[in-house]
N, C-alpha and C positions, 0 to 999 in steps of 0.2 A: 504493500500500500504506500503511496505516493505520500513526505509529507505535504502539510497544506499549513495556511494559516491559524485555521481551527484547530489542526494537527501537528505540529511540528517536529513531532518524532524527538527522537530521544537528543540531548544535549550536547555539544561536538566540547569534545576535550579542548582545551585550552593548550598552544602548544609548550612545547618542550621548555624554548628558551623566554616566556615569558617572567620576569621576576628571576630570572635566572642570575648564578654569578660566575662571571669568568675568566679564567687565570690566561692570564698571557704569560708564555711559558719563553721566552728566551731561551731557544737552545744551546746555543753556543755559552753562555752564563750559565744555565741550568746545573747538569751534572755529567761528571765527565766519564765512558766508562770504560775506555778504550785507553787511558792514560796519556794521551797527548795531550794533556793541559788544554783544550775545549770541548765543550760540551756536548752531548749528542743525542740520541734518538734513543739507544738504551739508556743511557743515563735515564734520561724521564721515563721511559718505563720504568725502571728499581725507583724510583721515586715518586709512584701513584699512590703509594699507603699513605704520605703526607699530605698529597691534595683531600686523598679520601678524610683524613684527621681537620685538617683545615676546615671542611666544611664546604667547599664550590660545587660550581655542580658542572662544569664545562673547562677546559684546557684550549685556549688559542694560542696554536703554534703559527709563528712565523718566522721568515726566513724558510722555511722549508722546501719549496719546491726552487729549482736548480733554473729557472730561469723563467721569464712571462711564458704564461700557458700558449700565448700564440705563436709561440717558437717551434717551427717543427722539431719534434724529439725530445728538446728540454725540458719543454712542460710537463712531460710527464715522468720526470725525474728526478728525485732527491737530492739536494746539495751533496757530495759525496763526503764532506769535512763532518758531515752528520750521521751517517749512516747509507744504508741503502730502502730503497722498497720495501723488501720482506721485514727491516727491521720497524719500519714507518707498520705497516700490516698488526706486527704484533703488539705496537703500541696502542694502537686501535680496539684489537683486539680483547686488549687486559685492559683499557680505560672502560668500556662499555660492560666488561666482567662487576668492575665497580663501580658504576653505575654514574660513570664520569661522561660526558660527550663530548667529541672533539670538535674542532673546528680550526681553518687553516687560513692562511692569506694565499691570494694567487693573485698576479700582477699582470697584467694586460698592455701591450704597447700602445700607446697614442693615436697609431698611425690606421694600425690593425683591420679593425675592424670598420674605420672611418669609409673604406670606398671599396667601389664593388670587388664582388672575386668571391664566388661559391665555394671554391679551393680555403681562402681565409676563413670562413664559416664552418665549414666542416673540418679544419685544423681545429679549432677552437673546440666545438662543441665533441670533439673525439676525446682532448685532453680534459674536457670537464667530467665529461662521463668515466677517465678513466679515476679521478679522484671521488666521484658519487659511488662508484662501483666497489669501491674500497671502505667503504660506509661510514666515508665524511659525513658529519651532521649539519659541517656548515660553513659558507665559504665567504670570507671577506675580499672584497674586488676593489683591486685600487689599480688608477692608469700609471704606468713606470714610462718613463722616471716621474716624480714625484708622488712618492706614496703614501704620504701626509696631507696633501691635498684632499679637501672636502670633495662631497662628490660635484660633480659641473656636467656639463652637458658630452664628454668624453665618457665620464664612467656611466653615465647613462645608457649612450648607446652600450654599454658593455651588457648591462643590466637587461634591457629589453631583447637581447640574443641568450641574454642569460635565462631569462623565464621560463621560454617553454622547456628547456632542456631541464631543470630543476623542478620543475611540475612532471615531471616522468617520476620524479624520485619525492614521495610522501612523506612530509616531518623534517625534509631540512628548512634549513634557513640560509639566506644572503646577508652580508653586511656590507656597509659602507661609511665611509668617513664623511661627515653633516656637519654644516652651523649653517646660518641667517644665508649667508653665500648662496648654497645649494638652491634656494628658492630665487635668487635675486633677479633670472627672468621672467618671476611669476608663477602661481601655481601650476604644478603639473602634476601627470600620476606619477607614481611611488610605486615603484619596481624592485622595493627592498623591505625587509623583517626587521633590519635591525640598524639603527642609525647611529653610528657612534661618533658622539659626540665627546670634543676633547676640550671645551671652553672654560670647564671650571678647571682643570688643570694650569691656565694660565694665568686662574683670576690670583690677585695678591689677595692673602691673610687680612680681610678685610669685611667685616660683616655685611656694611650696604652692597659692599662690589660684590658679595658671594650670593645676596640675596637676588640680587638686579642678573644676575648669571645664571641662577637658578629659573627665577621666572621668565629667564629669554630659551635657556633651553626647553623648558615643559611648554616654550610657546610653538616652540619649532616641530617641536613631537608632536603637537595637536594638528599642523596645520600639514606635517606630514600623514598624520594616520599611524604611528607606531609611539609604541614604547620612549619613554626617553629611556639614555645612554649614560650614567655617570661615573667618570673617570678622576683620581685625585694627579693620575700624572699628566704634566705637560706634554704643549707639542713636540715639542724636540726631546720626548722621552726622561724626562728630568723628573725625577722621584721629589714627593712633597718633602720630607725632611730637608734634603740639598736646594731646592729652592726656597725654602722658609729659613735659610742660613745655617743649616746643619745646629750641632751639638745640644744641649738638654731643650733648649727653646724651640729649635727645630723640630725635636722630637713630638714637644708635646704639643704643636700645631700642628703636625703632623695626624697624631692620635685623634686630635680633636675633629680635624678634616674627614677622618675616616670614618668616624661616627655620624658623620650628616650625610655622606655618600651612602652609606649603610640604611641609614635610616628614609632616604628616598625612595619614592614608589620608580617601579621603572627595573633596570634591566642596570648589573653593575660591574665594572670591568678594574680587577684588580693587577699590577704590572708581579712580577716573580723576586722577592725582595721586600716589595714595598711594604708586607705584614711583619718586615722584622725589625723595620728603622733602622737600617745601616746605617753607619758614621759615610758620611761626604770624603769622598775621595777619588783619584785620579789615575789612567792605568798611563802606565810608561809612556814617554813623548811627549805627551798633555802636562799644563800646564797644572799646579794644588787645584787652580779654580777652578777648574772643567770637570763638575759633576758628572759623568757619565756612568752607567749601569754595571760593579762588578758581577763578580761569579756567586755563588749559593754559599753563605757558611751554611754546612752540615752539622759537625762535629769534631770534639777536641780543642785543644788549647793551644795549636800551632796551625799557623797557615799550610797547607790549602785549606782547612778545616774540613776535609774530606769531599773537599770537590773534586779533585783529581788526584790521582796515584803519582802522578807528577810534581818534584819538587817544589817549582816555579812555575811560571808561567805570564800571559800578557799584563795580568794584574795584582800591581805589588803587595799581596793582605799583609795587614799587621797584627801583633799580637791584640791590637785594640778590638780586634774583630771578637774575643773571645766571647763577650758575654752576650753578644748577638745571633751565636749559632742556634739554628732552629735546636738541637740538642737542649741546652743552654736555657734558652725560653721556654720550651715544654715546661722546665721544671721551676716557672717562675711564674706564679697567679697573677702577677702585676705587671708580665710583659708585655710589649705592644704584639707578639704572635698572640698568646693568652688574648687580650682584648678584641682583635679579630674572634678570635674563636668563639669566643662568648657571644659578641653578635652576630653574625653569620647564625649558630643554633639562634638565636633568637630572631632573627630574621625569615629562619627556614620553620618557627615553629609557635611562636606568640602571637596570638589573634591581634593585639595591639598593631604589628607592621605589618596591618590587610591595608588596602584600599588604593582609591588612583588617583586620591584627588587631596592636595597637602592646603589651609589655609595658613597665611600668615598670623602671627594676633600682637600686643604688644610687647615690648622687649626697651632695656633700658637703650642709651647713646654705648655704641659701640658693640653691638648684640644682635641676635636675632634669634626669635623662635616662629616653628613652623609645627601645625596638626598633624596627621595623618589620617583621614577616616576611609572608609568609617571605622576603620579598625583603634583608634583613639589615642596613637604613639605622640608625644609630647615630644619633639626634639628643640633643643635650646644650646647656642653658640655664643660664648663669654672673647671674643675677641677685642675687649680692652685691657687698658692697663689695670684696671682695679676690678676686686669682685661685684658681685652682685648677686640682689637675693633671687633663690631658686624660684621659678615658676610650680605652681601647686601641682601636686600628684605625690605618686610613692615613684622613689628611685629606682630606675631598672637597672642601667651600666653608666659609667661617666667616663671618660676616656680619662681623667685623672683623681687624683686624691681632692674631696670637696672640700669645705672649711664651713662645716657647721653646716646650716641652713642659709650657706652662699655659694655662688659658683665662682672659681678661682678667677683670674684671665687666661685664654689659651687652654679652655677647658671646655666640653659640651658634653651632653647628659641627655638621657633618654630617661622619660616618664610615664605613669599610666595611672 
């Protein structure tokens, strides 16, 4: 029997990556397991028990595929400094065992797809299906070079070749990189799942700029039709600790940062690193200042911290890394892994962070708090220099230590 209005049959699951959260896995950083001092494709398989501990529910690897999918041959190839195929396979494999879903980037030429040629078309749509047939769940599409580019009317066209070939295959999802940009010749249809958005990553430690950023992204999601996207790292991949100036002050705008990404309705993209608050630092070449992404501390009290079997390597760890190794943290209820962990469960599991719709309400000068309904989560960001008193409810998590019935500065709290 046919549904009908009167009848609409039974109710279509919600999909996958709805509210979902997703680890961007940095392979080459990740874990190394072939001992040449970078990282690879086993490495993050031996290390799915800690995504699984962490609490995500998806893995986006990038980097991974050996050259734009429109390249005859490459595209369907592994970076080799990674691994191979069979090894990409059985990461798949044992991620989906744990009930992890992957998702990859694939990069598209400029030119590619731009003008005619059935030959380009069916190069493309062979190497997409050779990564859907592998039981990708999800594929981020950006034009190369520039891979940080929001999406524009290039990766559109990529998008619209992309559809039907992704509608053969039920339950995945597309992503693309979005701001205000994307729309700037006007509304059009929305040929993507997932919009990720990297604006709050750029905004500075600043309560009006993070409000005015937040309500420009949830504007951009509505007017696309999807999920918002919230990200605490930068575009140029810069971890919040190192741009909020590193050391304890960085840390703990950092912490506090993650607890309003956290507490967003929406779809949330966490970088590989960034649940441990590393110390700011620089791999060989680069200058102290050049925050750029090291490798995983693991474990132990001497550099690699068990990232590699390899003595050395491109990035100089110090022993300062000690008390940052996920080891380290586990065994510490007041770490900033610990605090991920706590809401992540609390995110994956307290009626409080339902709903899709956040209001604002008042908050003192240099502050801000936001609703959640209808699930009823109270979030509140202390971004001045002085405390101030808690907004009413029972304390759920705070990203730091409170003072009484205030909240510190450089501090936020979840309520109910």
């Amino acid at each position: 029997m046919e549904a009908s209005a009167a009848n609409p049959g039974p109710p279509q699951a919600a999909p996958w990556w709805r509210g979902a959260v997703f680890y961007r896995v940095d392979l080459r950083s990740f874990a190394d397991s072939s001992g040449d001092g970078v990282g690879d494709l086993d490495g993050a398989r031996q290390r799915l028990g800690y995504l699984e501990l962490l609490g995500v529910d998806a893995l986006w690897l990038t980097a991974l595929v050996a050259a734009p999918i429109t390249e005859p041959g490459h595209g369907r190839a592994v970076d080799p400094v990674l691994g191979e195929v069979a090894s990409f396979d059985r990461l798949v494999e044992e991620a989906h065992a744990a009930g992890l879903r992957v998702a990859l980037d694939v990069a598209v030429q400029h030119s590619a797809l731009g003008s005619p040629g059935d030959q380009r078309r069916e190069r493309f749509a062979e190497a997409v299906r050779f990564w859907l047939d592998r039981d990708v769940d999800g594929l981020r599409v950006a034009a190369a070079p520039g891979v940080v580019e929001p999406a524009g009317a290039a990766v559109r066209e990529v998008l619209r070749e992309l559809r039907p070939i992704v509608a053969d295959y039920p339950g995945r999802s597309t992503g693309v990189l979005i701001d205000e940009s994307s729309f700037a010749d006007g509304p059009h249809e929305v040929d993507w799942d997932i919009g990720i958005d990297l604006r709050l990553g750029d905004t500075p430690f600043d309560a009006e700029a993070m409000q005015d950023t937040i309500t420009r992204i949830l504007e951009t999601a509505r007017t696309a039709g999807v999920e918002p996207v919230w990200t605490a790292t930068s575009r140029s991949q810069v971890q919040p600790v190192a741009r909020f100036g590193g050391g304890a002050e960085g840390r703990a705008k950092a912490r506090a940062l993650a607890l309003v990404v956290l507490g967003l309705p929406g779809i949330v993209g966490l970088d590989n690193g960034e649940e441990l608050a590393l110390p700011h630092g620089a791999p060989r070449g680069l200058g102290a200042d050049v925050p750029v992404r090291g490798p995983m501390p693991w474990e132990g009290a001497e550099p690699p911290f068990g990232f590699s079997a390899a003595p050395g390597g491109w990035w100089p760890m110090t022993d300062e890394w000690a008390p940052f190794t996920v080891e380290a943290q586990l065994e510490d209820p007041d770490s900033t892994l610990s605090l991920h962990r706590k809401a992540l469960e609390l995110r994956a599991e307290h009626p409080a962070l339902r709903g899709d719709q956040i209001d604002w309400f008042g908050a003192p000068s240099g502050c801000f708090a936001f609703r959640r309904s209808p699930g009823g989560l109270a979030c509140a960001l202390n971004a001045s220099a002085a405390s101030v008193s808690l907004p009413p409810g029972e304390v759920l998590l705070a990203s730091g230590p409170l003072d009484g019935e205030r909240l510190p500065p450089n501090t936020s709290v979840w309520l109910v």
